[in-house]
C-alpha positions in Angstrom: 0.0 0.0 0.0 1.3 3.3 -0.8 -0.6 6.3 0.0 0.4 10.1 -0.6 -3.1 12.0 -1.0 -2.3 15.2 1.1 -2.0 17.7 -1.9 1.2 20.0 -2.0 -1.5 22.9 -1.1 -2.7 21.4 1.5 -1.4 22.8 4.9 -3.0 20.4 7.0 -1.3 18.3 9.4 -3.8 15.7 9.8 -2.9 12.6 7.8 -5.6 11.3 5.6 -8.3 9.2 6.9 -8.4 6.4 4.1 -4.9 5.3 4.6 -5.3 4.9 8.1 -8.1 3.2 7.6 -6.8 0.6 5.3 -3.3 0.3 7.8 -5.9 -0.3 10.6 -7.7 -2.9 8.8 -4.7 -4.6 7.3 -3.3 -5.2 10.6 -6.5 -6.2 12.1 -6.3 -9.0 9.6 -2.9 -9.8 10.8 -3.7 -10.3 14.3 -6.7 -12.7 13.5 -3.7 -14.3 11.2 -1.6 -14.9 13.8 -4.1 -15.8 16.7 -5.5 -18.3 14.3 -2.0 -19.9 13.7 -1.5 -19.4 17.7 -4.3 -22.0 18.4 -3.7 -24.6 15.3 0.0 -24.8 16.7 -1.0 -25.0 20.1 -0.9 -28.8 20.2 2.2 -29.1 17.9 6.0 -29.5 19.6 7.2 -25.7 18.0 6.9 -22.8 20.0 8.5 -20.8 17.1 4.8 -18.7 16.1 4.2 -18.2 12.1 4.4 -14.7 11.2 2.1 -13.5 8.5 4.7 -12.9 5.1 5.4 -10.7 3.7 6.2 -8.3 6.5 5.1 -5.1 6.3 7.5 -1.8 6.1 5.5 1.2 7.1 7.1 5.0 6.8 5.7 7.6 8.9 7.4 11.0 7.4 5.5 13.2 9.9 2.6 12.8 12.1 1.7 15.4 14.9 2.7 14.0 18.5 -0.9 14.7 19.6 -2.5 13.0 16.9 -4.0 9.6 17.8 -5.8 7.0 15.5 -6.1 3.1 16.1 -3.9 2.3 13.2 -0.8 4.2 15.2 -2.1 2.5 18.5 -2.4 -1.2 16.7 1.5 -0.3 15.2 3.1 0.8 18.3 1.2 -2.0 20.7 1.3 -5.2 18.5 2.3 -4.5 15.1 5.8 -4.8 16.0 5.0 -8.7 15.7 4.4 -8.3 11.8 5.2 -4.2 10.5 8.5 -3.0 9.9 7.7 0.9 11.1 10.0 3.7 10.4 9.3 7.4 12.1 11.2 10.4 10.6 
């Protein structure tokens, strides 16, 4: 997914709703991906968990310190199991 919809006249800080949306979904779907491989390994001998491939790489170029959406939350809390995230 690559998203770059703020226009160049656009002053607004607030990132784009869509994108978020999609990045909150996608790793939603992760999660379920991994709980669901959680509980079908739970009988088997590995304790090594399957992480959903590709990997995600995520670039955050600026985002105001204040600004809050679940996407960020679900990045920053669990989506360091399956996202790559880089802040600048």
């Amino acid at each position: 997914m690559r998203f770059n919809e703020n226009k160049p006249s656009d002053n607004s800080d607030i990132p784009s709703p869509r994108p978020l949306a999609d990045l909150e979904s996608e790793l939603q779907r992760r999660e379920q991906l991994v709980d669901i491989n959680k509980l079908i390994k739970k009988d088997t001998d590995s304790k090594k968990d399957t992480i959903p491939l590709p990997r995600l790489v995520v670039f955050i170029d600026y985002i105001d310190p204040s600004f809050s959406h679940p996407a960020l939350q679900l990045l920053l809390s669990k989506g360091r199991e399956w996202a790559y995230t880089v802040f600048s």
